[in-house]
N, C-alpha and C positions, 0 to 999 in steps of 0.2 A: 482472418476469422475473429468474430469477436464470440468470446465463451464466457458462460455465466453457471450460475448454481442459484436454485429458488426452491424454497419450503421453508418450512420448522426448522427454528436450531437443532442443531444433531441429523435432521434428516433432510440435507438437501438434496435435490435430483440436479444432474444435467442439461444444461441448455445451450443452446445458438441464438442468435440474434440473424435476421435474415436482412434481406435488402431492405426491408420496408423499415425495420427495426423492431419487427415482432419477435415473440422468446418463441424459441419453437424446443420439446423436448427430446433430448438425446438418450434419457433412460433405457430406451432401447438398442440402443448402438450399444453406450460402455455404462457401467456401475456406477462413475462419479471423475470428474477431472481432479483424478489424485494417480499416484503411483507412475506406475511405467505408461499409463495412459500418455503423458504427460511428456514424453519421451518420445512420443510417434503423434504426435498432432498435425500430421501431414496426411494420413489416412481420412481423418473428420473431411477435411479438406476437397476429397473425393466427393462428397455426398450431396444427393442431392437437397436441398436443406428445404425445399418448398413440400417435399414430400413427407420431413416428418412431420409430428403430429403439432397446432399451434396449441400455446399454454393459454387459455382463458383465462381473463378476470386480470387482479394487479398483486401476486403474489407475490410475499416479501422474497428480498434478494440475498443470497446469505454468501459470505467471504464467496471468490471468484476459485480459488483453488481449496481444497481438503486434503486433509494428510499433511500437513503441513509441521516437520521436523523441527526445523529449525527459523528464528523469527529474524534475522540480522539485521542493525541497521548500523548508517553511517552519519557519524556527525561532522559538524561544522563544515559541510563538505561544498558550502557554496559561499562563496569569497564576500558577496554582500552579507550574507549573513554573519558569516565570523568576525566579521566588522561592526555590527550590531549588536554584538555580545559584548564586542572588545575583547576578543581571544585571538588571540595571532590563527594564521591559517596553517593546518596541520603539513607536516613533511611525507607523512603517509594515511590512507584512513582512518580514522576515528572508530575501532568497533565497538559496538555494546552491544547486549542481546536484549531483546523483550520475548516478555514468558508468552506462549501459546497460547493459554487460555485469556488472551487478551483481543484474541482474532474475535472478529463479528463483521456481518453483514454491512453494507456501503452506506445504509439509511437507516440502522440503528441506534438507538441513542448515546449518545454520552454521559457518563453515568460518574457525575461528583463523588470524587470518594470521601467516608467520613473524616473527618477533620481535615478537608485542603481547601484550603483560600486563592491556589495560584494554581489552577488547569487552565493550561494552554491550548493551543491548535497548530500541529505545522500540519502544512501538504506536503505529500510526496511522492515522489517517481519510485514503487514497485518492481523489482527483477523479480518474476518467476521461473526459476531453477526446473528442464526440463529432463536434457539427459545430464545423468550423474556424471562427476568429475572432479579429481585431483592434478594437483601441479599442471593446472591449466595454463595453455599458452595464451597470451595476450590474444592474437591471430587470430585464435579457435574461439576465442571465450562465446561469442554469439553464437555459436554452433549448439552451447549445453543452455541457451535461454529459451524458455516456452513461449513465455509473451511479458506484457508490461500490464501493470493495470495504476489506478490511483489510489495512494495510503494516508490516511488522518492518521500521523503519531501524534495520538494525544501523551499530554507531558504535565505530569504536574509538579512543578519548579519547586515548592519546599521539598516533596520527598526527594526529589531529583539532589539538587546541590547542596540544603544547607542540613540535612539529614545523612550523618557518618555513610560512607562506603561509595560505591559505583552507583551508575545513574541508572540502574535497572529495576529498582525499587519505583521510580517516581514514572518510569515508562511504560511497568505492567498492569497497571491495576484493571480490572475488567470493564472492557468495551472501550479500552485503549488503543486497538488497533483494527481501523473500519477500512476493508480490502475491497477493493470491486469499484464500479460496479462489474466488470467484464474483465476477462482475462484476452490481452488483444494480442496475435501475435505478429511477431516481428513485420512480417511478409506486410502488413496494415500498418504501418509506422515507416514516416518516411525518412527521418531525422529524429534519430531518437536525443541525440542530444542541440535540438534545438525546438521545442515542445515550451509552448506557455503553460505556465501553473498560477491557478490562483486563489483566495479562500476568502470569504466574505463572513462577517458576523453580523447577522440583523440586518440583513441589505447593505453594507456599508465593508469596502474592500478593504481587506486586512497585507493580504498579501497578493502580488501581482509580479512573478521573476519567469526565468527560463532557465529552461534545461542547459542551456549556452554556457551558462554560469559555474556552472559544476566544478570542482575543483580537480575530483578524478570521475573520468566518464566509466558509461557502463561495463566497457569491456574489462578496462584495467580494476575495477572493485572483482570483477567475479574472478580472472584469473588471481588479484591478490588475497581476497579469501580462501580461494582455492589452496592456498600454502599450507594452512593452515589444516584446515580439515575435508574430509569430504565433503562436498555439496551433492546432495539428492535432490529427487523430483518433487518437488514442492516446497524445498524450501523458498522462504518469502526475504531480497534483501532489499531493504528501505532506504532508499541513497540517499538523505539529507533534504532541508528545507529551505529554501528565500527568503531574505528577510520579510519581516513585518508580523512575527510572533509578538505576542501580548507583551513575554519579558521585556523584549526591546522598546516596546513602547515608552513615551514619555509624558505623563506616569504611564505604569505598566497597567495593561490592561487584562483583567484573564477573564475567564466563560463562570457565569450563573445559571441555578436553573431557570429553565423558560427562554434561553439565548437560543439563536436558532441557526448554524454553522451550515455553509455550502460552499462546496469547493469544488474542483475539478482540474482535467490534463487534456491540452488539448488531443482530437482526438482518441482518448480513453475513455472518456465518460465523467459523467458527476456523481457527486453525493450531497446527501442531506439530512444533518442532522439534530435534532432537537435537545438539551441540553438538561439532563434533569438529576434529582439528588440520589443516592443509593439508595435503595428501600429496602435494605438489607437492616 
């Protein structure tokens, strides 16, 4: 199944995508692809999906999952890439969190924060955390995943490294992390770790790697976080990018307003986004 969410920020409804790849509305089956919904996604599964209702018109697309606890993500977690950094490749994952209120819709904009000169772009392979779990087994770990979707951690590299502390300052700022567009699950993924990703700026390919690359795949992230804390139905965890981020550029290159970011998983969907200054 491929599952979506469309309206207003704050109020999105439920949705399906059908064979044809029309959004059809779920709001009458469940409240919202959040909570213990999210836990039983093999029920949706049942339905017949030409019978619900179609959504007219091109309504914006808002994050693929809600309720969303916790933001996790992983770095340097693909071997081209921490090569591009010139950071050795780590022994175990890399975790850092990004703040929640950084989540926004797949074709939302990216929104320069004041005073940063270096916003980036990675793509990313999305875990969506469906039934909850501690001290997961390796074995089992796909058992507690809902589906995958595609994540733009936007980054912006002064606050990130050369500004005192952890890197969760330069990874939150709003509209830093564009989720969607669809929440796909497993059952639709044939090889999840062997999946192209790639992210273009202005027509012109930035990044172009695969899931193959990965340092630690998906099962062993979710049982290793698992050690740590619980994981609930919604949490969102963002497993790392391929090279051909702006930093590694030579010169580095980062996003202005008016840049125009598109990216995508195979399989998952795309996005697209327009590139503009805070108006705050």
């Amino acid at each position: 199944m491929k599952l979506a969410r469309y309206g207003e920020r704050g109020a999105e409804k439920p949705g399906m995508i059908d064979a044809n790849g029309n959004l059809r509305d779920l709001s009458g089956v469940i409240d919202d692809l959040a909570g213990t919904v999210l836990a039983d996604l093999e029920t949706l599964g049942t339905l017949d999906v030409a019978s619900l209702p179609l959504v007219e018109g091109n309504p914006r697309l808002g994050p693929c999952v809600g309720g969303t606890g916790k933001f996790m993500c992983i770095g340097l977690n693909y071997s081209d890439h921490a090569a591009e950094t010139g950071m050795a490749i780590p022994s175990e994952p890399v975790l850092f969190m990004k703040a929640t209120s950084a989540i926004c819709g797949p074709d939302d904009p990216i929104i320069i924060p004041r005073g940063s000169t270096r916003t980036d772009w990675e793509v990313e392979l999305g875990i969506i955390i469906g039934k909850p779990g501690k001290y997961i087994d390796e074995a089992e770990a796909m058992d507690h995943v809902a589906g995958f979707c595609v994540v733009n951690d936007v980054s912006e590299r002064d606050f990130q490294i050369r500004h005192e502390g952890q890197w969760t300052k330069g990874k939150s700022c709003d509209n830093f992390g564009q989720i969607g567009p669809w929440l796909v699950t497993p059952d639709e993924v044939k090889d999840v770790q062997n999946l192209r990703l790639w992210l273009e700026v202005n027509g012109e390919i930035m990044q172009d790697g695969s899931t193959a690359t990965m340092v630690f795949g998906v099962a062993h992230i979710v049982s290793y976080l698992s050690r740590f804390f619980t994981l609930h139905p919604g949490d969102i965890i963002s497993t790392g990018t391929p090279p051909g981020v702006g930093m590694g550029k030579k010169p580095p290159r980062f996003l202005k307003p008016g840049d125009v970011v598109h990216l995508g998983i195979e399989g998952l969907g795309e996005q697209q986004q327009e590139v503009i200054a805070d108006p705050a």
